[in-house]
TIMAR-191455 format. One record per residue (C-alpha): residue in one letter; x, y, z. Coordinates in nm, 4 decimals, always signed. Layout:
<node resn="A" X="X" Y="Y" Z="Z"/>
...
REM end
This chain:
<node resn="X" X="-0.0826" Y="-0.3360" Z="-0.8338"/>
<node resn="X" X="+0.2588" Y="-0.3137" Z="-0.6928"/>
<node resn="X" X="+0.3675" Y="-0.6002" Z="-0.9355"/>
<node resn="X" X="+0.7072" Y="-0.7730" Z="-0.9036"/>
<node resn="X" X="+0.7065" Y="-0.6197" Z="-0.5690"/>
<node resn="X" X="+0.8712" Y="-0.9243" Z="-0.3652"/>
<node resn="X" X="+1.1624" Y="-0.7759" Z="-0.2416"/>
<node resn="X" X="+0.9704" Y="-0.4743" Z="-0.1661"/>
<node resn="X" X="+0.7120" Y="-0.5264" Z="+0.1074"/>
<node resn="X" X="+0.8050" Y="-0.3237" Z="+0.4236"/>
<node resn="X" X="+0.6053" Y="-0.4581" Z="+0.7343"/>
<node resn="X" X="+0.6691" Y="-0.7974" Z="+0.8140"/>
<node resn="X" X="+0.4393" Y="-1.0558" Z="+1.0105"/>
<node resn="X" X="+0.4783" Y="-1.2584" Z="+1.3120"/>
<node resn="X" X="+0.2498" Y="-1.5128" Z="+1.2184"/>
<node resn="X" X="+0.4633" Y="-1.7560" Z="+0.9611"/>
<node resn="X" X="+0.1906" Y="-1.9529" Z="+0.7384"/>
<node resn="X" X="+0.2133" Y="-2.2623" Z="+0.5371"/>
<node resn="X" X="-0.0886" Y="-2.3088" Z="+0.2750"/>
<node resn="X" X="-0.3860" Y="-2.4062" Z="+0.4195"/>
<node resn="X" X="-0.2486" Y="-2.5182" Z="+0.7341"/>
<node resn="X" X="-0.4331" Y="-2.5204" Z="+1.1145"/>
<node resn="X" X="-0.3301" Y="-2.4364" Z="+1.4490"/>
<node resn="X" X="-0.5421" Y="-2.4615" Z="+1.7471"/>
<node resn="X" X="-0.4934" Y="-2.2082" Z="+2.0151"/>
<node resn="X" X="-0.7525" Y="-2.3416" Z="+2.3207"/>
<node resn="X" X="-1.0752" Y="-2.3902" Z="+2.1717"/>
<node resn="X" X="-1.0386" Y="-2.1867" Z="+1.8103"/>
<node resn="X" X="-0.8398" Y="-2.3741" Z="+1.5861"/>
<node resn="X" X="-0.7043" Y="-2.1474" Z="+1.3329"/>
<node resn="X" X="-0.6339" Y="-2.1885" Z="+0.9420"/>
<node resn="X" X="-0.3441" Y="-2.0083" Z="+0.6956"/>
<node resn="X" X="-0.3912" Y="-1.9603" Z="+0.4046"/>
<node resn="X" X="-0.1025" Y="-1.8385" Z="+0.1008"/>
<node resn="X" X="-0.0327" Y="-1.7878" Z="-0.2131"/>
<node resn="X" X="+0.0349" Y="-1.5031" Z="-0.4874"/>
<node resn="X" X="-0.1403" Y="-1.1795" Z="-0.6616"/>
<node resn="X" X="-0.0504" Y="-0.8597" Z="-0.7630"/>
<node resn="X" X="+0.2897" Y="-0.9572" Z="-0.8092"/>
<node resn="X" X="+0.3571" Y="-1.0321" Z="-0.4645"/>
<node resn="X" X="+0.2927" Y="-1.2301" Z="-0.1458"/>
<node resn="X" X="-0.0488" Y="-1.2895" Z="+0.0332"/>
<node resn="X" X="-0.1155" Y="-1.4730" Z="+0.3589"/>
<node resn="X" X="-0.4377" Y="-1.4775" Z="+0.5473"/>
<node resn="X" X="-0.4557" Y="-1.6183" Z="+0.8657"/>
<node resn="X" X="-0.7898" Y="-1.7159" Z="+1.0700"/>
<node resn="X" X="-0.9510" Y="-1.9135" Z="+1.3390"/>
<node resn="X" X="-1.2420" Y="-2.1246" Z="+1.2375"/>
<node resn="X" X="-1.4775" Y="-2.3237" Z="+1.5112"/>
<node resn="X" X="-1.5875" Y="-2.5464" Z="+1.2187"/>
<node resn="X" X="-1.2711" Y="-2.5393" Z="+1.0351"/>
<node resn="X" X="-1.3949" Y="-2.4137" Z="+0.7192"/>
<node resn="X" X="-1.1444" Y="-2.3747" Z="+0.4271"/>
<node resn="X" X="-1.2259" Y="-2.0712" Z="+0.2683"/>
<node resn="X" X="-0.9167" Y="-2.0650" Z="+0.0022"/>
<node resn="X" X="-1.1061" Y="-2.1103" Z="-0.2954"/>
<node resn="X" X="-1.3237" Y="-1.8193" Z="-0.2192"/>
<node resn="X" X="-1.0422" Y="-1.6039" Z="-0.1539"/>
<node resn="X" X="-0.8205" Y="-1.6632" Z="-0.4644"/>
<node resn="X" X="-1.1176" Y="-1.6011" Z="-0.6885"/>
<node resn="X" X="-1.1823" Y="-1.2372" Z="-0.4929"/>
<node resn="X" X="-0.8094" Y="-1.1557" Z="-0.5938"/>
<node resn="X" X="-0.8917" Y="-1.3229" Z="-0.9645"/>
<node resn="X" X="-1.1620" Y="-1.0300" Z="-0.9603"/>
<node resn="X" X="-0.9446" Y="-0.7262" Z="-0.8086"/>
<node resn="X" X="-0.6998" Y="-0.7987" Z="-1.0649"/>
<node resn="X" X="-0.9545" Y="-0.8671" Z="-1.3612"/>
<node resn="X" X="-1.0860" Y="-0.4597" Z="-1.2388"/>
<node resn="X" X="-0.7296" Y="-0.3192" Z="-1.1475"/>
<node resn="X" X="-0.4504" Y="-0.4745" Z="-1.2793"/>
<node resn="X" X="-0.2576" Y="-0.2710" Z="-1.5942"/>
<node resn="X" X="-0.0790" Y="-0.5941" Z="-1.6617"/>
<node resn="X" X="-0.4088" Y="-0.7395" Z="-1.7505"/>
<node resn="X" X="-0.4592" Y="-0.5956" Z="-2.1290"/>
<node resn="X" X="-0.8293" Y="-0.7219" Z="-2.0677"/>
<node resn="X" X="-0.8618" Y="-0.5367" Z="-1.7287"/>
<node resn="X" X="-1.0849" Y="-0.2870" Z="-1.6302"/>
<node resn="X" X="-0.8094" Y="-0.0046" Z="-1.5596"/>
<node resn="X" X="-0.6521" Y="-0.1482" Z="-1.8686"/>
<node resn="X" X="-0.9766" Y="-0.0431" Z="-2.0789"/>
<node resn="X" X="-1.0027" Y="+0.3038" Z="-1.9499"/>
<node resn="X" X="-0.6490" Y="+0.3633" Z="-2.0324"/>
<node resn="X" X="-0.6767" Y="+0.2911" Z="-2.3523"/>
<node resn="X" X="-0.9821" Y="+0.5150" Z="-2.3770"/>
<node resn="X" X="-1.2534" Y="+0.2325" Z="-2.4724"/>
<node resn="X" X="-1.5904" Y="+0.1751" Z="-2.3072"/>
<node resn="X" X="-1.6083" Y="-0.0444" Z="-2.0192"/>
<node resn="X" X="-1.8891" Y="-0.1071" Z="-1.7510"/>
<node resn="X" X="-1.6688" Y="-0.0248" Z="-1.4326"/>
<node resn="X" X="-1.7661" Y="-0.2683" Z="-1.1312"/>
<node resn="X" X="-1.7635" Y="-0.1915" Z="-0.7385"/>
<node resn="X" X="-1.3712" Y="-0.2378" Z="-0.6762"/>
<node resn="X" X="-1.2904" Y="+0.0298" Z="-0.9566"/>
<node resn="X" X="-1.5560" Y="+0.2635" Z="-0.8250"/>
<node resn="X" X="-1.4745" Y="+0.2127" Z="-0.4452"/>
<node resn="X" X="-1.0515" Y="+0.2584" Z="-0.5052"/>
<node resn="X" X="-1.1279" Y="+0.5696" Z="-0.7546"/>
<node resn="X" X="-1.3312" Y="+0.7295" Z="-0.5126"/>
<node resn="X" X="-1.1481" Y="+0.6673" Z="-0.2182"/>
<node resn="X" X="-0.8519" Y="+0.7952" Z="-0.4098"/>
<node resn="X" X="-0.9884" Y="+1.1195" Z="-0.5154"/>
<node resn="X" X="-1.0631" Y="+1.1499" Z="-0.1917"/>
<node resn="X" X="-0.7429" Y="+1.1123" Z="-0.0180"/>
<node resn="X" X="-0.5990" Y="+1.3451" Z="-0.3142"/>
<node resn="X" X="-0.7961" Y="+1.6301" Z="-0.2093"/>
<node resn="X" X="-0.7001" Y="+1.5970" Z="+0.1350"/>
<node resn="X" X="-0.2966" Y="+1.5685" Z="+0.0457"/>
<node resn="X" X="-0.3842" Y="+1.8447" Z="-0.2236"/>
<node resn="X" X="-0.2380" Y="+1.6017" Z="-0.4802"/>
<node resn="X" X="+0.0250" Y="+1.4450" Z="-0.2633"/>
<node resn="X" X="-0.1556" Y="+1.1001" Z="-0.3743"/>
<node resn="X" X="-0.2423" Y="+1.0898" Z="-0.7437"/>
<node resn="X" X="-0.3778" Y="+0.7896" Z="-0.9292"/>
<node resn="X" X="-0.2679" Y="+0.9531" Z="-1.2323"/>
<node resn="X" X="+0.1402" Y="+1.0129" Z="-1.1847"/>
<node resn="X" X="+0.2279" Y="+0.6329" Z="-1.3527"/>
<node resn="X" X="+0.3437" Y="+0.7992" Z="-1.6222"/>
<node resn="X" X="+0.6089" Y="+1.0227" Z="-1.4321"/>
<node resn="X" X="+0.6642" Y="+0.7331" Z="-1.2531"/>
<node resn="X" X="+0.7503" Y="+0.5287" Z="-1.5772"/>
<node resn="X" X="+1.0138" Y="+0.8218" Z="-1.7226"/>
<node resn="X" X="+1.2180" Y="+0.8108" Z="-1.3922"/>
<node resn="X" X="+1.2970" Y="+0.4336" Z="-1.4063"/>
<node resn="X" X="+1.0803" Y="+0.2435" Z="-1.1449"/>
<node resn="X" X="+0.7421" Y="+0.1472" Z="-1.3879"/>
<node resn="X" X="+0.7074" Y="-0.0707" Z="-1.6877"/>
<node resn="X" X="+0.9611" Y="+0.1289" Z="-1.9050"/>
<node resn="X" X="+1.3218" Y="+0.1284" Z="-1.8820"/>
<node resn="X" X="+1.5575" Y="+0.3731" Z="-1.6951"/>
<node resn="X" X="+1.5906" Y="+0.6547" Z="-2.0352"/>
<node resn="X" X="+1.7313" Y="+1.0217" Z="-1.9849"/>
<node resn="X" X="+1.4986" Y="+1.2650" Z="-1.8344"/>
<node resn="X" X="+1.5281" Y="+1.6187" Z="-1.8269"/>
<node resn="X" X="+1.3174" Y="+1.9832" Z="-1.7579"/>
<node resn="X" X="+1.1436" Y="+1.9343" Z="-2.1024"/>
<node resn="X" X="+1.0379" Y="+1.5672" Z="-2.0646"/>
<node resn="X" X="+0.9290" Y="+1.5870" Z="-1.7027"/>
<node resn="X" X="+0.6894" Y="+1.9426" Z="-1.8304"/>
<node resn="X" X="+0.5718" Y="+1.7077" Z="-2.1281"/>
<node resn="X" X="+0.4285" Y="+1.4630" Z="-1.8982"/>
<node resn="X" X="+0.2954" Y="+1.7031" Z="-1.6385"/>
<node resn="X" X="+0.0476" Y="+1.8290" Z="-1.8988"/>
<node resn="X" X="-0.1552" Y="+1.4942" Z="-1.9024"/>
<node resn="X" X="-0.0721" Y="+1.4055" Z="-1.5067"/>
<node resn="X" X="-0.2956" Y="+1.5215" Z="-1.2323"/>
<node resn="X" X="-0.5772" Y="+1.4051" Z="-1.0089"/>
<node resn="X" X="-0.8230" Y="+1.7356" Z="-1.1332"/>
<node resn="X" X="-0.7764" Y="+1.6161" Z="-1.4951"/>
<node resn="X" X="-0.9780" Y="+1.3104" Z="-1.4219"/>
<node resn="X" X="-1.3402" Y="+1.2184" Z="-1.2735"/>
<node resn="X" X="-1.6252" Y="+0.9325" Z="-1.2440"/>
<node resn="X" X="-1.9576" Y="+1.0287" Z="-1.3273"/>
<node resn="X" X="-2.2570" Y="+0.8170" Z="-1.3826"/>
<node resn="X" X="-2.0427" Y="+0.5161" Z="-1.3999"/>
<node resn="X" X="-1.8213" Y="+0.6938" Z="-1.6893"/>
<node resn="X" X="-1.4490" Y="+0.8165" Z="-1.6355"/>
<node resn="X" X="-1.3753" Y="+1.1498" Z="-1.8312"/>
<node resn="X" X="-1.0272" Y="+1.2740" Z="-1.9051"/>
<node resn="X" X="-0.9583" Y="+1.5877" Z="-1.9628"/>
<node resn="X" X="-0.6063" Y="+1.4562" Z="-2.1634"/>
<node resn="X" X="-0.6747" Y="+1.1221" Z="-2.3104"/>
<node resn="X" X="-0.3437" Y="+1.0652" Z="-2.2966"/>
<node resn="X" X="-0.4060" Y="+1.0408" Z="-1.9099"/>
<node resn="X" X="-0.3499" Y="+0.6890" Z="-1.7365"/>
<node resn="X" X="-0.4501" Y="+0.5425" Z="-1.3950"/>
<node resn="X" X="-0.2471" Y="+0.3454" Z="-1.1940"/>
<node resn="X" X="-0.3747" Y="+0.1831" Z="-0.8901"/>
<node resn="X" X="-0.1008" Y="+0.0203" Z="-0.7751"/>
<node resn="X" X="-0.0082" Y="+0.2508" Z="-0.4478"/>
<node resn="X" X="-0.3474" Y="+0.1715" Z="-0.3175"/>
<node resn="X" X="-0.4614" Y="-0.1474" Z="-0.4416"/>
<node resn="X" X="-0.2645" Y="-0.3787" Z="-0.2207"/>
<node resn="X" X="-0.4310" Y="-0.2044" Z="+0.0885"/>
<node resn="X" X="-0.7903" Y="-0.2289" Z="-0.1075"/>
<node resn="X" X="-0.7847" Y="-0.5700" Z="-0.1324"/>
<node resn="X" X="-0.6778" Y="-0.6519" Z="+0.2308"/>
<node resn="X" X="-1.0434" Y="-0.4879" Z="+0.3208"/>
<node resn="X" X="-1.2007" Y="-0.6870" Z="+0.0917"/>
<node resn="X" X="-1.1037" Y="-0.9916" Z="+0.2027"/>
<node resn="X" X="-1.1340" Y="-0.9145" Z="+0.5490"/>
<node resn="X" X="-1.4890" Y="-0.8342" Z="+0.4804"/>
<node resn="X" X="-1.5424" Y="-1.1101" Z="+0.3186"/>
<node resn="X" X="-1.4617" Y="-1.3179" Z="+0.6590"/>
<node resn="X" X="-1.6202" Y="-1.0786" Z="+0.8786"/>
<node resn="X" X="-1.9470" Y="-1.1617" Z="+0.6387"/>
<node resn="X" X="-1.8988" Y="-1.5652" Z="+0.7361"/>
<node resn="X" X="-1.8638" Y="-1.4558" Z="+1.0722"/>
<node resn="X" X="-1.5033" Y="-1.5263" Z="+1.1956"/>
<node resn="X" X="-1.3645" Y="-1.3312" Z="+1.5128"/>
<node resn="X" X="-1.0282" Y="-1.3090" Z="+1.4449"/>
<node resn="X" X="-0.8099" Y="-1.2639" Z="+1.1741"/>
<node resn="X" X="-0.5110" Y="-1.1346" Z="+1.0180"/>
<node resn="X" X="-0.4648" Y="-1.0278" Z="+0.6299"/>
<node resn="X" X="-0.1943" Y="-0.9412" Z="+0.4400"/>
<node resn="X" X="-0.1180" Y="-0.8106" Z="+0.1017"/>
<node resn="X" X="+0.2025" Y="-0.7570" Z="-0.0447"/>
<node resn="X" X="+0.2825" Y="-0.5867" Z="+0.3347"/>
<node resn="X" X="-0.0344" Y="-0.3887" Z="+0.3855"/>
<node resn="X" X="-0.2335" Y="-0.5658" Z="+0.7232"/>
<node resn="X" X="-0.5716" Y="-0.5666" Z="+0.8188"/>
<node resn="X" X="-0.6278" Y="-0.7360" Z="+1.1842"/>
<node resn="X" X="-0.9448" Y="-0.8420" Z="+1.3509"/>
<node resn="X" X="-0.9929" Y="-0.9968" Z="+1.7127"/>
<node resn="X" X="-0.6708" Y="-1.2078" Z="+1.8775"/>
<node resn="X" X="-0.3623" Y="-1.4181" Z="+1.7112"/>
<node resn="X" X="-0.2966" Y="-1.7931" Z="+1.8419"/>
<node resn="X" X="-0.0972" Y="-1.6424" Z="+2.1162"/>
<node resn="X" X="-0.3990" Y="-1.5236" Z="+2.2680"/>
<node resn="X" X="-0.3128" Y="-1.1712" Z="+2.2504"/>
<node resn="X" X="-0.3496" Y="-0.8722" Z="+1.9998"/>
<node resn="X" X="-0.1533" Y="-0.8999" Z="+1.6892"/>
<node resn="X" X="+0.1974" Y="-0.7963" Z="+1.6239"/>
<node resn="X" X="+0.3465" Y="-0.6604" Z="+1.3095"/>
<node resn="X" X="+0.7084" Y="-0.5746" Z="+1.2616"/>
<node resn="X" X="+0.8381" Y="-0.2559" Z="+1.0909"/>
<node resn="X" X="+1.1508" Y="-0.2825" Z="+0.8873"/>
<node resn="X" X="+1.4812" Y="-0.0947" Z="+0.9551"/>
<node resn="X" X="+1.4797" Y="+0.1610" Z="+0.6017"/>
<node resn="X" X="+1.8715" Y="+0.0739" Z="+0.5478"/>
<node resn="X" X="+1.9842" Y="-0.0130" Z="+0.1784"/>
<node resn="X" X="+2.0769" Y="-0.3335" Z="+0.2618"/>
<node resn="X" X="+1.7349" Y="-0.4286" Z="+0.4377"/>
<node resn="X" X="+1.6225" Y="-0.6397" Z="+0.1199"/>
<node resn="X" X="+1.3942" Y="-0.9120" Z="+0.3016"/>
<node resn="X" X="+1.1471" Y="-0.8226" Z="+0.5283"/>
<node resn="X" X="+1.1380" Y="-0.8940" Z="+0.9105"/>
<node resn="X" X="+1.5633" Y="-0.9301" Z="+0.8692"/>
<node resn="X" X="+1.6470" Y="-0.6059" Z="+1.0287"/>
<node resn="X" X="+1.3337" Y="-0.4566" Z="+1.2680"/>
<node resn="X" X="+1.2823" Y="-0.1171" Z="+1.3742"/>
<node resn="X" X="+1.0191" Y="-0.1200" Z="+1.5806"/>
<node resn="X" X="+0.7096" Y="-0.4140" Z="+1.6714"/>
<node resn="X" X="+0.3704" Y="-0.3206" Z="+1.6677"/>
<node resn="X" X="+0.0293" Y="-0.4436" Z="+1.8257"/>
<node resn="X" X="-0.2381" Y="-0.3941" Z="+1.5673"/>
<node resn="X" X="-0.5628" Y="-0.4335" Z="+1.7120"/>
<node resn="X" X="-0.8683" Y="-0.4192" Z="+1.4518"/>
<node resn="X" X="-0.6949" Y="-0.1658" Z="+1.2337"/>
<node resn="X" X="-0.5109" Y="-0.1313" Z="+0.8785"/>
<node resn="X" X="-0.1763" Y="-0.0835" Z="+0.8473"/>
<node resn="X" X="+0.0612" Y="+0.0084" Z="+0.5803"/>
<node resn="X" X="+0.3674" Y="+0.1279" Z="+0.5143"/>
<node resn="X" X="+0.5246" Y="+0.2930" Z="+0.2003"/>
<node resn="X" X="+0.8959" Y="+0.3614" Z="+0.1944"/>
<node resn="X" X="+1.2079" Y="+0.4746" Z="-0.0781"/>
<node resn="X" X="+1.5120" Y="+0.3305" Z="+0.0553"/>
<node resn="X" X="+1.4763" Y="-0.0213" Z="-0.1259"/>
<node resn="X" X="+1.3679" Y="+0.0718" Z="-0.5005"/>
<node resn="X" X="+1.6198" Y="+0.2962" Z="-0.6121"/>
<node resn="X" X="+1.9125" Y="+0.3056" Z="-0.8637"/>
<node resn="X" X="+2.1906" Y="+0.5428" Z="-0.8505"/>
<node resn="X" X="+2.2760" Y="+0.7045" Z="-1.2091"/>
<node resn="X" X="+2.5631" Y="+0.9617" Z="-1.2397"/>
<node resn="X" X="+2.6056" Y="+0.9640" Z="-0.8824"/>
<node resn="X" X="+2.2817" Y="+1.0578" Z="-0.7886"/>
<node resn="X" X="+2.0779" Y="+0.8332" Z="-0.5844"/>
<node resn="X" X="+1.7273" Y="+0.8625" Z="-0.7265"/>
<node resn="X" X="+1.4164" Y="+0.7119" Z="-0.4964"/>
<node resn="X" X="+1.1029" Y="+0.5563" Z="-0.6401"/>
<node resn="X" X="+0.8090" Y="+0.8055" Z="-0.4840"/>
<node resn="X" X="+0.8115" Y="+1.0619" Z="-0.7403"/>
<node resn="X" X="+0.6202" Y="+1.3640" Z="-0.6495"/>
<node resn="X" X="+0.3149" Y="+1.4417" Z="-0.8732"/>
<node resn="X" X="+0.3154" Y="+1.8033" Z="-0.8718"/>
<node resn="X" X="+0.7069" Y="+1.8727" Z="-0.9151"/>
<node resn="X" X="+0.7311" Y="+1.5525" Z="-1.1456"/>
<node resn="X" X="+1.1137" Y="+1.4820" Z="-0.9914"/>
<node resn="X" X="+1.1759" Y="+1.1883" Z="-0.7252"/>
<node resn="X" X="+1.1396" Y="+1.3733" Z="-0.3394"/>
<node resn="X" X="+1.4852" Y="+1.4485" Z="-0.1604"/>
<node resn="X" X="+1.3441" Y="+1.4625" Z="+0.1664"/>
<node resn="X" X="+1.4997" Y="+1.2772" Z="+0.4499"/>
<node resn="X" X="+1.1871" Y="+1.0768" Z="+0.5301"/>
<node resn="X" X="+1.2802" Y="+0.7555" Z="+0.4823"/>
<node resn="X" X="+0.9296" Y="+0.5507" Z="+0.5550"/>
<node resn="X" X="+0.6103" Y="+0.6381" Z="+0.6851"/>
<node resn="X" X="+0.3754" Y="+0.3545" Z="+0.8414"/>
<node resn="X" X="-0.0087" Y="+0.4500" Z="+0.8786"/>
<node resn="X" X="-0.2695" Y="+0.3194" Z="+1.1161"/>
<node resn="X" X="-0.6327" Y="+0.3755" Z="+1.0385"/>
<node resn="X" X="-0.9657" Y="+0.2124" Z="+1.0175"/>
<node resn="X" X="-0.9148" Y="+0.0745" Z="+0.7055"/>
<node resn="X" X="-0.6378" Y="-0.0522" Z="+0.5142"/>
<node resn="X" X="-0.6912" Y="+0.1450" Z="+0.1655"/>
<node resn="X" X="-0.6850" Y="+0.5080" Z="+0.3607"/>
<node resn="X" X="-0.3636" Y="+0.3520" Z="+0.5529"/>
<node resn="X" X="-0.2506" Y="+0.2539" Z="+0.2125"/>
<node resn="X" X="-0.2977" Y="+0.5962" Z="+0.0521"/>
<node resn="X" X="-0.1835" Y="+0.7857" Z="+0.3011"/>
<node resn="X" X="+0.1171" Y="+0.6166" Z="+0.3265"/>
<node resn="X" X="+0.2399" Y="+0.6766" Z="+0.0043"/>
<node resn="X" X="+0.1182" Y="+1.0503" Z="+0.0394"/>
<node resn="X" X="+0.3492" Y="+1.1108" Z="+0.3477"/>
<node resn="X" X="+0.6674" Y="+0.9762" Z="+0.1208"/>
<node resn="X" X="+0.5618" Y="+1.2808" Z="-0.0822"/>
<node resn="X" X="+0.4880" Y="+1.5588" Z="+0.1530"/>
<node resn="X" X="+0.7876" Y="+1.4298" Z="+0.3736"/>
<node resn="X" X="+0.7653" Y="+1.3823" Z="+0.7823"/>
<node resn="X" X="+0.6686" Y="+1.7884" Z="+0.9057"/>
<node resn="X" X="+0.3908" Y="+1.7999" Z="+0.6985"/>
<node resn="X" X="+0.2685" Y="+1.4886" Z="+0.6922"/>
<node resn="X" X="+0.2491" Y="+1.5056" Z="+1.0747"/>
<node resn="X" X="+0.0508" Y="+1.8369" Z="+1.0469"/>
<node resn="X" X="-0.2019" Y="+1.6183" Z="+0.8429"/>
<node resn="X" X="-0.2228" Y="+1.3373" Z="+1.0637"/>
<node resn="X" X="-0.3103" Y="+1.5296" Z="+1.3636"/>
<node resn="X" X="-0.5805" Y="+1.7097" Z="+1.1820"/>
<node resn="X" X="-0.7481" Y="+1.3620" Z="+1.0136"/>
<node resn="X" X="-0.9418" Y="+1.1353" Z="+1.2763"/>
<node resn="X" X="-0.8728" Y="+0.7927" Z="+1.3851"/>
<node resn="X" X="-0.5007" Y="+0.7972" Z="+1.1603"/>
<node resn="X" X="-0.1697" Y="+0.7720" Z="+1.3131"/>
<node resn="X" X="+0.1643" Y="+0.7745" Z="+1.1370"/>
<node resn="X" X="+0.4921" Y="+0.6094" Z="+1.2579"/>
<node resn="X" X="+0.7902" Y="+0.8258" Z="+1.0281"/>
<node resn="X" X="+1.1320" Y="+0.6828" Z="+1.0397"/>
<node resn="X" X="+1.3861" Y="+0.9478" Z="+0.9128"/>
<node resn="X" X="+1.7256" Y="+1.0626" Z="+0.8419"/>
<node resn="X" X="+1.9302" Y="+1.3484" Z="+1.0458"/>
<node resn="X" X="+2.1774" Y="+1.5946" Z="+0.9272"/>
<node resn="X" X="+2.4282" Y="+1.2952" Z="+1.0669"/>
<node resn="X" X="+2.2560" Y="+1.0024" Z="+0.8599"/>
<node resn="X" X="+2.1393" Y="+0.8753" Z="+1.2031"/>
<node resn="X" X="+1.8004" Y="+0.7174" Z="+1.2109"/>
<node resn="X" X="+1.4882" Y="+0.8978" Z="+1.4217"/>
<node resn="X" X="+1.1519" Y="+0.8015" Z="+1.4513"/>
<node resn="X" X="+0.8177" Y="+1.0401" Z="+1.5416"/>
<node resn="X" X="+0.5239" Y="+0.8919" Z="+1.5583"/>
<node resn="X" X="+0.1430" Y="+0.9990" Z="+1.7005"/>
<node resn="X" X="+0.1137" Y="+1.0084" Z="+2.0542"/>
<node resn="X" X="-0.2016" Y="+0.7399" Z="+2.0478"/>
<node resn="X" X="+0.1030" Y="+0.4340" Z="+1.9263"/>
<node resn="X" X="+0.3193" Y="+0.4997" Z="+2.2745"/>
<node resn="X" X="+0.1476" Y="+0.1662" Z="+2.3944"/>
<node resn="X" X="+0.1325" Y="-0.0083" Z="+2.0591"/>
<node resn="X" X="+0.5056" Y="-0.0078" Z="+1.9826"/>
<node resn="X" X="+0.8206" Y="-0.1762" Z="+2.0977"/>
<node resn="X" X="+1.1629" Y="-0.0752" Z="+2.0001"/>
<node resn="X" X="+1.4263" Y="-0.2983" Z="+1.8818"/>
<node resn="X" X="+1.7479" Y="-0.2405" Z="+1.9863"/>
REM end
């Protein structure tokens, strides 16, 4: 999970929610719902003809995601394989492994379940900053890597068992779906969920009209979400997330050094990329993805995009000047609003 991630979500919604609260929009009358998991913010926000609270249900979905997923939890799932003991693995850790293998084939490693450990060494995991050179960075690379793991019959082999998973740059995204399955299952028409930043929408807001999300200006200063806007977004039954390095970083020696480290170079990326927000079907594969294209940087990330159906990408990046640009797939020219 992207724990203690607060300050770190970078799409911010339009539709502010108090706890269990209703608002009636002509004849829906819809409820909010928020609280905490994962180390950050949640907020779900539905319309309900018979006003049905479904809170309790909710909070004891994330109780499960984070009993299967959470390396915090010693007692967790993840936690379990880590630490190379038998566990019975249940659907969320079967669906978020396979989804990720997935996605890592298609990136060729770009996304990697396994990199928490490079992650870790450069500052920006459960460890402390330390020094990190050639010799550490090759050290770790031996027991990092996507191909060194796999699920089989309900097992997970390692091929190092010094290898550890980390779900945390998919998780967030994972559990937006599940919830929003779990109210497409009572039947509700519209909806909007977030997790820790990642969105899943369904059907109409209050306003009567599609939803609208708001991407964050990627400036160093831009440390609470929907403060400084780039651009506003309709999101209209999709997932959207967006991954991005220029608010968890430290600066050592005069070198600025950005959290998305890339798996198969083990060294933070220096591309000019500066975030990458991903529409798709779902909100895991716009989760993954997004954290891919910090990796493979804006040219190739576009190649990918317009090769993979039903996924568009909206990259805001750096010149030669340190003026922003954006690119983004033809399909979002209706979708998205500037802000000057």
């Amino acid at each position: 999970m992207k724990h203690l991630n607060l300050l770190f979500s970078v799409l911010f919604v339009f539709i502010l929610a108090a706890s269990c609260t209703t608002d009636k929009s002509e004849d829906r009358t819809y409820l909010s719902i928020k609280g905490f998991t994962q180390g950050t913010n949640y907020m779900v926000k539905y319309s309900s003809p018979d006003t049905v609270d479904y809170k309790d249900e909710i909070e004891h979905i994330l109780a499960e995601i984070d009993s299967s997923m959470s390396t915090y939890n010693e007692h967790s799932i993840i936690s379990k394989v880590n630490n190379n003991e038998e566990v019975e693995l249940d659907k969320y850790f079967k669906d978020v492994f396979n989804t990720a293998m997935k996605i890592s084939k298609e990136t060729q490693g770009a996304f990697d379940i396994t990199v928490g450990p490079l992650v870790d060494a450069w500052g920006f995991g459960q460890e402390e900053v330390r020094d990190i050179d050639s010799a550490v960075v090759d050290s770790i690379k031996q027991f990092v890597g996507y191909e060194k793991v796999s699920l089989k019959e309900g097992i997970v082999y390692k091929k190092d068992k010094r290898l550890r998973l980390d779900m945390n740059a998919i998780a967030q995204g994972y559990t937006a779906d599940v919830i929003a399955n779990f109210l497409d299952h009572k039947g509700v028409k519209n909806y909007l969920v977030e997790v820790g930043g990642e969105v899943r929408t369904k059907g109409i807001s209050p306003s009567d009209r599609q939803w609208r999300i708001g991407i964050d200006k990627p400036v160093d200063s831009n440390n609470v979400a929907g403060k400084n806007l780039q651009a506003i977004v309709t999101l209209d039954n999709r997932g959207l997330a967006t991954s991005g390095n220029y608010r968890k970083f430290y600066i050592k020696d005069g070198v600025k050094y950005a959290h998305t480290i890339n798996p198969k170079t083990g060294y933070p990326v220096t591309h000019q990329l500066l975030s990458a927000s991903v529409f798709a079907p779902d909100c895991i594969t716009a989760d993954a993805y997004a954290t891919a294209f910090m990796v493979m940087g804006r040219k190739e990330s576009k190649k990918l995009v317009d090769k993979i159906e039903n996924i568009d990408a909206y990259f805001i990046y750096s010149d030669e000047e340190g003026n922003f640009n954006v690119d983004y797939s033809e399909n979002l020219e209706e979708s998205i609003t500037s802000v000057e």
